[in-house]
C-alpha positions as CSV (number, residue, x, y, z in Angstrom):
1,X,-62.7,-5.5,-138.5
2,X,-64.1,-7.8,-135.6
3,X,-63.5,-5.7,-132.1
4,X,-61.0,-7.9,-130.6
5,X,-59.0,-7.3,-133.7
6,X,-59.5,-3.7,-133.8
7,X,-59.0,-3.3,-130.0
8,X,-55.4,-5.7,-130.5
9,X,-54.3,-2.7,-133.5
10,X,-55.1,0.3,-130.5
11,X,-53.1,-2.0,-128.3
12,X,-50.2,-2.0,-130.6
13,X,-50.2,1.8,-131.6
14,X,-50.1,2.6,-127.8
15,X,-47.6,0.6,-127.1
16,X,-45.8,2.0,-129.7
17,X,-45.9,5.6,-128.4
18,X,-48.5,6.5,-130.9
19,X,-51.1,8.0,-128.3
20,X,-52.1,11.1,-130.0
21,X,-52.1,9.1,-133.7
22,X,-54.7,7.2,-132.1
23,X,-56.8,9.5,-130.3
24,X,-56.4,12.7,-132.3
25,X,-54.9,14.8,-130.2
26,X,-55.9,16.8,-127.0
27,X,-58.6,19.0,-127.7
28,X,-57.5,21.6,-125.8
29,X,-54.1,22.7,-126.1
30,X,-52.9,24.1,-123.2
31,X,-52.2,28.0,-123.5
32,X,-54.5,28.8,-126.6
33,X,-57.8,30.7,-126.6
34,X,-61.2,27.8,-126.9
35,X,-64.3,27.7,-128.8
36,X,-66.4,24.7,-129.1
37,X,-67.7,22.6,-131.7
38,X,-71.2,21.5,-131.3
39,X,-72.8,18.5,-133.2
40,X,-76.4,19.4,-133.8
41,X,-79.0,15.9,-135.1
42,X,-80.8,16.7,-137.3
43,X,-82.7,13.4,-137.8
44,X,-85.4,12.8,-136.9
45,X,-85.2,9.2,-136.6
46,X,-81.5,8.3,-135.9
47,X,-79.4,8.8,-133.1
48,X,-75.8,9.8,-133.2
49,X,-73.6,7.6,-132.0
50,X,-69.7,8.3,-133.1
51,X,-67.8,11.5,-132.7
52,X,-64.5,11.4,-133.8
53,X,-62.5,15.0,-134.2
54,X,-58.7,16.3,-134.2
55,X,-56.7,18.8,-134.9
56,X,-56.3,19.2,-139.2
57,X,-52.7,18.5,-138.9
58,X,-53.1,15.2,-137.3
59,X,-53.1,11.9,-139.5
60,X,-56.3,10.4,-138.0
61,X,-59.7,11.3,-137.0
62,X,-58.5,9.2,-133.4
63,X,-61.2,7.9,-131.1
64,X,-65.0,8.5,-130.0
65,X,-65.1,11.6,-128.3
66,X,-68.6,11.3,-126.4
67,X,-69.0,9.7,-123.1
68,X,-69.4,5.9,-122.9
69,X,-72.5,4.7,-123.9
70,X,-73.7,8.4,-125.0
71,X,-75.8,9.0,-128.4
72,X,-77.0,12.0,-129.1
73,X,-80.9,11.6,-129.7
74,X,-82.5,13.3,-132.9
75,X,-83.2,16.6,-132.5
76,X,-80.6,16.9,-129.9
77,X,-76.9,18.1,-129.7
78,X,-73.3,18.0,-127.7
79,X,-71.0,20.6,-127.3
80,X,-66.8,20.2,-127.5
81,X,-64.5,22.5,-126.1
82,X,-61.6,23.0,-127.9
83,X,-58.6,24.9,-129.3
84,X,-59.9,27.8,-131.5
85,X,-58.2,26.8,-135.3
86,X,-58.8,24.3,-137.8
87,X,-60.7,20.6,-137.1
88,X,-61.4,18.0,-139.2
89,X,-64.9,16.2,-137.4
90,X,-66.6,12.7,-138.6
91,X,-69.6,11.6,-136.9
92,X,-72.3,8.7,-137.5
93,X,-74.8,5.9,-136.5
94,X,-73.5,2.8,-135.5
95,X,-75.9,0.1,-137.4
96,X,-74.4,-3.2,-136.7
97,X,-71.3,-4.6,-135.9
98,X,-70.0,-4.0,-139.5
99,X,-72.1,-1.2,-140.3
100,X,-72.5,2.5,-140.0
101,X,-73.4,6.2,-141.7
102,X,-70.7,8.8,-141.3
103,X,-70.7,11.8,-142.0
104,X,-67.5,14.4,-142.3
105,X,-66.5,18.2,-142.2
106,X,-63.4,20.3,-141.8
107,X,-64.1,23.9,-139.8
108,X,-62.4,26.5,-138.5
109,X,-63.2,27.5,-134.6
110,X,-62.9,31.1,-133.7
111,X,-61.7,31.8,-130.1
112,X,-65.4,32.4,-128.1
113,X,-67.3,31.2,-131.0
114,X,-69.6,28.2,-131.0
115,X,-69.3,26.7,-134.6
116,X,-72.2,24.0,-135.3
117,X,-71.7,21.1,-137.1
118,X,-75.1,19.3,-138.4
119,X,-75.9,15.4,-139.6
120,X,-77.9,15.2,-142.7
């Protein structure tokens, strides 16, 4: 999908009340205990680029979740802080414009526990 046509289908969905379909959710919920998921590269060659996570019960993995214009370098990591429970988590290297590795995992957060996620 070419990137005005993927950002004219986030246009619609917004519009469309369908925020959280698109983003994945909050990832804190207000009121509930936190952990944090941290994505760990493993590579020694590739950076990270994409980080895409929500809550199991959503329908969709959402949006990138690191800052703009953030990678995470090999041998480095980021760190999430979010609602202890269940979280599905994709991330991956951007290669081209219409090409990529990804990479996925469902975990479960404790509350207070750091639960590490690592790329291949």
């Amino acid at each position: 999908m070419n990137n005005a046509l993927h950002a004219a289908a986030v246009a619609a969905l917004l519009a469309t009340g369908g925020c959280s379909l698109v983003t994945g959710g909050e990832l804190i919920r207000p009121g509930e205990p936190t952990g944090a998921i941290e994505i760990r590269n493993v590579s020694r060659s590739a950076g990270i680029d994409v980080v895409m996570m929500s809550d199991c019960s959503a329908s969709t993995y959402g949006l990138n979740r690191l800052p703009s214009g953030y990678s995470i370098p090999p041998g480095g990591s980021y760190r999430f802080t979010v609602s202890a429970g269940c979280w599905d988590v994709g991330a991956g290297e951007v290669l081209s414009q219409n090409s990529w590795t990804q990479g996925f995992a469902r975990i479960s957060v404790g509350p207070g526990q750091v639960t590490v996620v690592q790329s291949r």
